[in-house]
N, C-alpha and C positions, 0 to 999 in steps of 0.2 A: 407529090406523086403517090404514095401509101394512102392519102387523104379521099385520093380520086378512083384509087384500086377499091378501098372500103367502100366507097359510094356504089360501086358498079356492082360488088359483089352484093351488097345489100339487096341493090336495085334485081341484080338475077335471081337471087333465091327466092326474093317476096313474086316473082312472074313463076318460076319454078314449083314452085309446093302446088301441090293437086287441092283441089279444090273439096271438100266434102259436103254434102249439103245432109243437114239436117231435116228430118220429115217431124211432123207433130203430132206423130204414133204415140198412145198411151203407151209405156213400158209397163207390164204386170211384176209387181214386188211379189221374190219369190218367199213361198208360205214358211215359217219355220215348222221344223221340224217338232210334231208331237208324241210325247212319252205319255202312255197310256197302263194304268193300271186295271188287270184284266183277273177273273176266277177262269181258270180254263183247267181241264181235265183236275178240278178240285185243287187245285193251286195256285195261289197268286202267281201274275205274272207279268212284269214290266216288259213291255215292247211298243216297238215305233210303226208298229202294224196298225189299219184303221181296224174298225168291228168285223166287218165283212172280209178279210183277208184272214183276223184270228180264227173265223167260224168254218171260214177252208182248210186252215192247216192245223185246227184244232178240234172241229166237228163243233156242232150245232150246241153244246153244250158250255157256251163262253159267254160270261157278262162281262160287262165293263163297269168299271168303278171312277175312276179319276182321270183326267189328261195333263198334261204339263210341257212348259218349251223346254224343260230341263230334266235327263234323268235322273240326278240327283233329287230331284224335288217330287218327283216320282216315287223313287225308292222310301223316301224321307216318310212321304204318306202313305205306304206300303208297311212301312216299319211300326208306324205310328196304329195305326189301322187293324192289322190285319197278323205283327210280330213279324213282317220281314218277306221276302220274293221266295217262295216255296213253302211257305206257310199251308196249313189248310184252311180251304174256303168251300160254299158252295154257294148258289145263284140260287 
């Protein structure tokens, strides 16, 4: 009896589950995140900003030096570079 109850329940839930279908859409891998070392208003400066965003919120006066997926490895070459993020630089 148990034996034939497990059978049916098996039997309903595998009719029961909704069905999903998979399409064979490329999935876009999302980009990591870049640490950018930047000269902006005469200062070094680590941020995750691209060039064109530093040059809006920093004015037209910003180079870019280095990129990195890590800020630590950022900072690392800022340090190594330049004596560290507030340093002075100029472009």
């Amino acid at each position: 009896m148990l034996l034939r109850f497990g059978l049916t329940l098996a039997a309903f839930t595998a009719i029961a589950v909704p069905v999903v279908w998979l399409t064979a859409e490329p999935v876009q891998a999302l980009e990591a995140e870049r640490y950018t070392v930047y000269c902006a208003d005469d200062r070094i400066e680590v941020s995750f900003w691209d060039l064109e965003q530093m040059k809006v919120r920093r004015g037209s006066d910003v180079c870019q030096f280095a990129s990195y997926t890590s800020y630590s490895s950022a900072l690392t070459f800022a340090q190594k570079n330049f004596g560290g993020e507030g340093k002075a630089c100029s472009c």
